[in-house]
C-alpha positions in Angstrom: 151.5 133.1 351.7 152.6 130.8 349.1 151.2 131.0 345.4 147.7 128.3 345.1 148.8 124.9 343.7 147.2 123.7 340.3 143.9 122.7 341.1 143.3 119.1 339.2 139.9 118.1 336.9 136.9 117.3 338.8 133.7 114.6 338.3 130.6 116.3 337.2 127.7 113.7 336.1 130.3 111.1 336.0 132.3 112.7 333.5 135.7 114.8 334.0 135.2 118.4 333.8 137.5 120.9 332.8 139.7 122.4 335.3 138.2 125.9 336.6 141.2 128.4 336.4 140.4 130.2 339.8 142.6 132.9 341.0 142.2 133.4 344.2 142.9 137.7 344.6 143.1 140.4 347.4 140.2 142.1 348.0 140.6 145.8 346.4 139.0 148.9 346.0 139.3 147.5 342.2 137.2 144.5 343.0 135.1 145.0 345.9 132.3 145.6 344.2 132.0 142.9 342.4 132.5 141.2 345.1 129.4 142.6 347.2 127.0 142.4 344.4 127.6 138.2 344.7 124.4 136.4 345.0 123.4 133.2 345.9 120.3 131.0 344.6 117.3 131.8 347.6 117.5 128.6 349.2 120.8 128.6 349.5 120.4 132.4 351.5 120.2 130.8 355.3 123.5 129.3 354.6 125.6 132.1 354.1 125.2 136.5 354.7 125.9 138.6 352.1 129.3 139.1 351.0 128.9 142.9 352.3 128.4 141.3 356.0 131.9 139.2 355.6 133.7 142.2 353.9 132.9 144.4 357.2 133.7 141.7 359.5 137.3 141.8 357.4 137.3 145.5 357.4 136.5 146.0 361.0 137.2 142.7 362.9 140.6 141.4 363.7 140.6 138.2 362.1 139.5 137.3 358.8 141.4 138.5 355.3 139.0 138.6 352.7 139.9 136.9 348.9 138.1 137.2 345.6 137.7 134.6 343.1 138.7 135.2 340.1 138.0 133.4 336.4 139.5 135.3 333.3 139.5 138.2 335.1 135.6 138.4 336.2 135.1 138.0 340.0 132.6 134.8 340.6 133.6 134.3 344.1 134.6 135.3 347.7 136.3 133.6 350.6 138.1 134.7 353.8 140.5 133.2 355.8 142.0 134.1 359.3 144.0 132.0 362.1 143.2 131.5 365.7 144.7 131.3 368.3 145.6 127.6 368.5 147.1 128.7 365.0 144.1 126.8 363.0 144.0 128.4 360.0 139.8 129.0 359.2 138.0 129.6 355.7 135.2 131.1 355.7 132.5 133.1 354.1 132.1 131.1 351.0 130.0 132.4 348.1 130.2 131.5 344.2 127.7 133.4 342.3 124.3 131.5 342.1 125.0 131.8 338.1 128.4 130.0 338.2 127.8 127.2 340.6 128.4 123.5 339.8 131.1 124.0 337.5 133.8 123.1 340.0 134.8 126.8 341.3 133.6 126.0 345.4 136.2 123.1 344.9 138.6 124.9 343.0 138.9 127.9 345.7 138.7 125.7 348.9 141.1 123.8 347.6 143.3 126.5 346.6 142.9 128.4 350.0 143.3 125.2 352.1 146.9 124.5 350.2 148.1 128.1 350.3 147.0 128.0 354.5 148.6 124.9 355.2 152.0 125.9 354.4 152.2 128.4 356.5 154.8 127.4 358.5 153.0 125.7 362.5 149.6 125.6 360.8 148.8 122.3 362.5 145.1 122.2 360.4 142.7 124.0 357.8 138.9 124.4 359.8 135.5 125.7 359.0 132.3 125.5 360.3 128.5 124.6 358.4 125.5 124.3 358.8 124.1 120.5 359.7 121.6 120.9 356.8 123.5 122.5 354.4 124.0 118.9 352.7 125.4 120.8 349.2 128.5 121.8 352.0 129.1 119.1 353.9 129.2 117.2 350.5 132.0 119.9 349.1 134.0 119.9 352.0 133.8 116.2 352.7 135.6 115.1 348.8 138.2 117.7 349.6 139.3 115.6 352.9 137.8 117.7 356.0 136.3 115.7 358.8 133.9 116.7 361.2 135.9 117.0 364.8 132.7 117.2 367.0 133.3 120.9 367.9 130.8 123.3 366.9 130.9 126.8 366.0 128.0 128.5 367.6 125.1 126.5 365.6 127.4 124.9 363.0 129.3 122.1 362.5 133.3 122.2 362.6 134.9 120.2 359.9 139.3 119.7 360.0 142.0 118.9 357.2 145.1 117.8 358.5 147.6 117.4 355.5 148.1 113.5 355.2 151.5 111.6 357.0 153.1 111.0 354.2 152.9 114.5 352.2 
């Protein structure tokens, strides 16, 4: 994989906030604790499993590769990524800690996974899959260019990036 691009200022109440500096990290015996004890705010619990779940289906499972965000060293997110077999590169399993949400940091690691998986040499698109209700994710995923295909993923919604023509 290629290192994460720069990720660029974001709007927050109409003003620009600071760029988050998310490192997107393997996964470690290091980190993976801090990555499990991730929590999200209680309505926001039907959306997503815990981050244990996601790190077994990484451990055990075939597809996904499990990613820790990182700010100044402290772990205040996860994400995992795999490819299928249409060679669709999927993120999924997004969590950032109920305590550092809207300051940018879902952008900053979708953004960051979505550039690093599109290089990938015959990755014709980034994917992932929501819930129809979870409006807080179909906003996020919507600013960062995915568009729902129509396809769904079990119960949720599947939403594509295809890097523009002229990139």
């Amino acid at each position: 994989m290629v290192a994460p691009p720069r990720v660029g200022p974001l709007r927050q109440n109409g003003a620009m906030a600071p760029d988050p500096k998310i490192e997107l990290v393997p996964v470690t015996a290091e980190n993976w604790r801090d990555c499990a004890a991730l929590t999200v705010h209680g309505e926001q619990q039907r959306f997503v499993s815990a981050v244990t779940y996601y790190l077994c289906l990484c451990a055990y499972g075939d597809t996904w590769h499990p990613l820790a965000a990182t700010e100044d060293g402290e772990v205040v997110g996860f994400v995992m990524w795999g490819v299928d077999d249409d060679r669709s590169a999927w993120i999924g399993g997004l969590v950032v800690d109920g305590r550092r949400q809207r300051q940018g940091i879902g952008h900053a690691i979708v953004r960051q996974l979505r550039e690093r998986l599109i290089a990938e040499p015959g990755t014709p698109n980034v994917a992932l899959s929501y819930a129809a209700d979870n409006i807080a994710a179909r906003r996020l995923y919507r600013t960062l260019g995915f568009r729902e295909t129509g396809e769904t993923e079990g119960t949720e919604l599947v939403a594509r990036w295809t890097r523009p023509e002229s990139a």
